[in-house]
N, C-alpha and C positions, 0 to 999 in steps of 0.2 A: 504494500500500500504506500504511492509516494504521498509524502508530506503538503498536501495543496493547501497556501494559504486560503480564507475566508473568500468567496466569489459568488455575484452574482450572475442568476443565468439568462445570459440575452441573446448567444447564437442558437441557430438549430443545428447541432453536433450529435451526432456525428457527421459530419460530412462527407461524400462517396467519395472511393476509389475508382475511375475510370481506366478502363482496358482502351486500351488504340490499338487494337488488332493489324487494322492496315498499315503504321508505319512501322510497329512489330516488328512485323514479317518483313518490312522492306529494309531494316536497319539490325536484324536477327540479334534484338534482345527484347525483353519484357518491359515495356514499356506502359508505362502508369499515371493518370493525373490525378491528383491528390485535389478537387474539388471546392476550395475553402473559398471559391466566390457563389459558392449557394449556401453561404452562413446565415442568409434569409436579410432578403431589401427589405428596407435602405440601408440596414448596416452590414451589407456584405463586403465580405471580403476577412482578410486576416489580420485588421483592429483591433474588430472586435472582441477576439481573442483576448486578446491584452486588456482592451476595456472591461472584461469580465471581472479580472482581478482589482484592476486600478480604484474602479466606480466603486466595488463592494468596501476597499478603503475610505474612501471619500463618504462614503454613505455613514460609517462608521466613526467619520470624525465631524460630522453633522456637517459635513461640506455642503453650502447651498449652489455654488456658483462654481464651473471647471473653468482652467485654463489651458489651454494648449495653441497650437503652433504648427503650422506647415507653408506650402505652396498656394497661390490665388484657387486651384481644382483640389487642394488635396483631400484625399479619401477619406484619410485619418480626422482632419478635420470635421468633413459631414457625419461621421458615423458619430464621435465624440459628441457632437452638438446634439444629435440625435437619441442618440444615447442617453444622455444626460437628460434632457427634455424629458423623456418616459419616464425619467425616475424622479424628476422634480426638481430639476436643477439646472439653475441657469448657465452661459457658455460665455466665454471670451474666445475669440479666436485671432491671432497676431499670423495675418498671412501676409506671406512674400510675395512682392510685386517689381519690376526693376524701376517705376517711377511711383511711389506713394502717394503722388498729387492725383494721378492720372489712373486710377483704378480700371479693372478690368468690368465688362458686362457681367449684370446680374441672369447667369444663366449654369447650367449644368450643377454640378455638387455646391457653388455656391448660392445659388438659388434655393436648394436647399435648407445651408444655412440660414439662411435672411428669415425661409417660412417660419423655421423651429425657434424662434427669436436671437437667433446666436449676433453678441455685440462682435463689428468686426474690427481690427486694427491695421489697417492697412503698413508695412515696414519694406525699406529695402535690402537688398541684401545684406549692405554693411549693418545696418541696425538690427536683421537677422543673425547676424553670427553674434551678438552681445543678448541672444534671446534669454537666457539664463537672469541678465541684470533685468531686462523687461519686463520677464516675469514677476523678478521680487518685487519692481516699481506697481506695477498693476496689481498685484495680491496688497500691496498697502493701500493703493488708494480703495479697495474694495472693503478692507477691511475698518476704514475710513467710513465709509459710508454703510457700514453695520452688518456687510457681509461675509461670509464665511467660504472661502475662496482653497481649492484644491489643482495644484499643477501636474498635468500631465507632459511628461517632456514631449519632445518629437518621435513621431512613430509608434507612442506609449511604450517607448521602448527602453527599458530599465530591470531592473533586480524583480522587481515584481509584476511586469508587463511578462515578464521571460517566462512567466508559470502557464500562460496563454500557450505557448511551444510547446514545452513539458506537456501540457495536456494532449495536444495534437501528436506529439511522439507515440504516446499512452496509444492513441488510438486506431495510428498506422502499425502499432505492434500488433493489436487487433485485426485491421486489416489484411496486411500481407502476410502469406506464407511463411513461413521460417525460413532462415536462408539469411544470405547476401542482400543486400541492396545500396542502393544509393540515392541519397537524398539532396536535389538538386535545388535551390530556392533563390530569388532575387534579394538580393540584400541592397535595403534604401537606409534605415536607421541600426540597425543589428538587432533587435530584440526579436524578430522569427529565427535567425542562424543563433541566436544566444539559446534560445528556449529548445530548439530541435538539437541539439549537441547536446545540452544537461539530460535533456528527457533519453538521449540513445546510450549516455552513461551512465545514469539512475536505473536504467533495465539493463543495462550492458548486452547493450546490442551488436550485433555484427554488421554493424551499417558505417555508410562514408556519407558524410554532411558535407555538402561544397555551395558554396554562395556566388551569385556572379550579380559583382555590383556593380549597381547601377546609376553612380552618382559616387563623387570625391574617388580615392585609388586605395589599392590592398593594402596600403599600408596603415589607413585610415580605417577600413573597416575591419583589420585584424585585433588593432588597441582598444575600438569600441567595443567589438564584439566579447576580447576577454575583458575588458574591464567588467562588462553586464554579468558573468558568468563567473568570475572573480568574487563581487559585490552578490550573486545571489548564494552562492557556497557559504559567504560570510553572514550576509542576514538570518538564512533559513540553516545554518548547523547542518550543511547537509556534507560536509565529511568526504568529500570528492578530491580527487589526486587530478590537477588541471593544467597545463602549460599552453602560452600562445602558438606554438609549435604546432598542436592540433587544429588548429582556425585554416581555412583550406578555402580560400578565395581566388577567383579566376579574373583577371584583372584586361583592361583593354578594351572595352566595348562601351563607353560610357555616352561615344556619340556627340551628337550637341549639347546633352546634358540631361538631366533627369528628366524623364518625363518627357524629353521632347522628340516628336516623332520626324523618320523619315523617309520615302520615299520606297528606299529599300524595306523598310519594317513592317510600312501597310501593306504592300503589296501583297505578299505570300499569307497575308489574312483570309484572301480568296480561294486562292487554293488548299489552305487549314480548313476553314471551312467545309469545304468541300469534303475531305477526308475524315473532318471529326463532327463536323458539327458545332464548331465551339472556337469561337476567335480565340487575338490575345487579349488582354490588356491594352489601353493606350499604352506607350511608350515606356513604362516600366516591365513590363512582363515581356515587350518585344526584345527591348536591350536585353535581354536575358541571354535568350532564344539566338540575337543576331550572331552572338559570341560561336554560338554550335554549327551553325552556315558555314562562319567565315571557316574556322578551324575545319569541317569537314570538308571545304572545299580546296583547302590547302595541303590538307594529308594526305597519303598516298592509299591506293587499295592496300588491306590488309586484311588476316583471318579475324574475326570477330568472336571470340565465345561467351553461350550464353551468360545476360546479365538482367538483373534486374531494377530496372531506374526507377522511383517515380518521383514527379517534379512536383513542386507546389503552386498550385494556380491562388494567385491572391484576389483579384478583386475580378469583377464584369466590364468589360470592357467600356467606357462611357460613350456617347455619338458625340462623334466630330463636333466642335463650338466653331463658332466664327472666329478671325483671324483680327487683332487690330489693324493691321498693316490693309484691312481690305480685300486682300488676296482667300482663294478660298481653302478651307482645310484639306490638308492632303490625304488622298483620295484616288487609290488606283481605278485606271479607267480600263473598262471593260475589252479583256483580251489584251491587256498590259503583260508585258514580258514577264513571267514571274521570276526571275535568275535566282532567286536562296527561297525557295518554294517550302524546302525540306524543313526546315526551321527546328521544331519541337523533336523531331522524328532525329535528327543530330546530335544527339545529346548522348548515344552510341560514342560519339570520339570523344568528349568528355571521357567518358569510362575507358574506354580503350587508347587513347589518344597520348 
């Protein structure tokens, strides 16, 4: 029985293991998607995880009002604001913008937020990397004004965001067969790769955890990831033997930058589709994926023995927003070249590669 702190329950978990038969067969290993964007709208995706632990906190230290932080679309943000809303509590949300004067359109996850009353704070990036001091500054002025105010960092991803993982570990132990695998996942803040690595060494599991991030470089997401994983062994007495050594990040694909999509990335959504049924992601889940193209398109033929992968799908993919510049969202046109089509089905040379 592992040790779960206090949580409330706000995904619909267990979430399915999907079989991909045809890229399978076409890439000869067992290939699997781990489903955690039908954690049930509007807070799907792999937040809410994390939120489960976080909120039952906050709820616990009579928290009226969350604060957290991300990108002008972020996920983390809507689900957070949403979240919080159903259980009776109001939201701050400090989103990134490149000019803070000049806000983006009220549409897609931020329209969201606006419905569920979430106050927004518009910041730029430089005033996003000092998010930690903004925090403290708005938890005062809240407190100021007779509220009772809880921080969620970014991504809820921290010592006790990371129990959200651990759970999901728990349940792919369930899932999959005994045996080998490997566990493939997007790493944006590290609290999914913190929480899946404790959970595969809390059951000592025979599994490989690798992250391909998607935003800042490995060497950034190897110090966050063990710091999370470092700080959860400490808080929770859980007695674990841990080095950064084990953090297993695949680094290079970051693109234009988080979340931003292109050209190359939507394309081969058509052709997924087609095969699975089931886009990516905007531009987090692609960056992942683009990484497994390029590398399979650069290695040579070689034997492949069986293996068994499954990847972690985080959120639903959002529809294309409009552009500020005017121009329209990118958008493969019909009968477009698809060139890195393989995408997901790639993930074969990760393992073997």
């Amino acid at each position: 029985m592992l040790p779960y702190p206090d949580r409330i329950p706000l995904a619909l978990t267990p979430t399915p293991v999907e079989p991909l038969p045809h890229l399978s067969r076409r890439h000869g290993l067992e290939l699997l998607v781990k489903r955690d964007d039908l954690t049930g709208a509007p807070l799907t995706g792999n937040k809410v995880r994390k939120l489960e632990f976080l909120l039952a906190e906050a709820k616990a230290e009579k928290a009226d009002t969350v604060i957290t932080c991300g990108g002008a679309q972020s996920n983390h943000c809507r689900a957070t604001a949403i979240a919080a809303r159903k259980l009776g509590m109001d939201s701050v949300l400090l989103l990134r913008v490149p000019d803070a004067s000049n806000p983006p359109p009220v549409e897609g996850n931020l329209l969201l937020d606006r419905l569920v009353g979430a106050e927004v704070c518009w910041v730029t990036p430089t005033e996003y990397a000092e998010r930690d001091l903004m925090f403290s500054r708005i938890a005062d002025e809240l407190r100021a004004r007779g509220q009772h105010p809880y921080a969620v960092p970014e991504g809820g991803s921290n010592a006790l965001g990371a129990w959200g993982y651990v759970r999901c570990a728990e349940e792919l132990q369930r899932e999959l067969p005994s045996g080998g695998a490997t566990l493939v996942y997007a790493a944006g803040s590290g609290g999914t790769g913190a929480g899946l690595i404790l959970g595969v060494k809390l059951m000592r599991l025979p599994w490989r955890v690798v992250g391909i991030n998607v935003s800042e470089d490995r060497d950034y997401f190897v110090r966050t990831i063990g710091e999370i994983v470092e700080e959860t062994i400490r808080r929770f007495g859980l007695g674990l033997a841990f080095s950064s050594d084990e953090i297993e990040i695949i680094d290079g694909y970051v693109g234009r930058g988080y979340a931003q999509s292109r050209p190359q990335g939507t394309a081969p959504d058509r052709r997924r589709c087609a095969h699975r049924g089931a886009p990516a992601r905007s531009g987090v889940h692609r960056q992942s994926l683009l990484r497994h193209d390029a590398r399979a398109r650069a290695a040579p033929a070689q034997p492949r023995r069986p293996h068994r992968l499954c990847a972690h799908r985080r959120h639903l993919r959002p529809l294309p927003q409009s552009r500020r510049d005017g121009r329209r969202p990118v958008i493969p046109k019909p009968g477009a070249r698809l060139a890195s089509h393989r995408r997901l089905g790639n993930v074969a040379e990760l393992v073997h590669g």
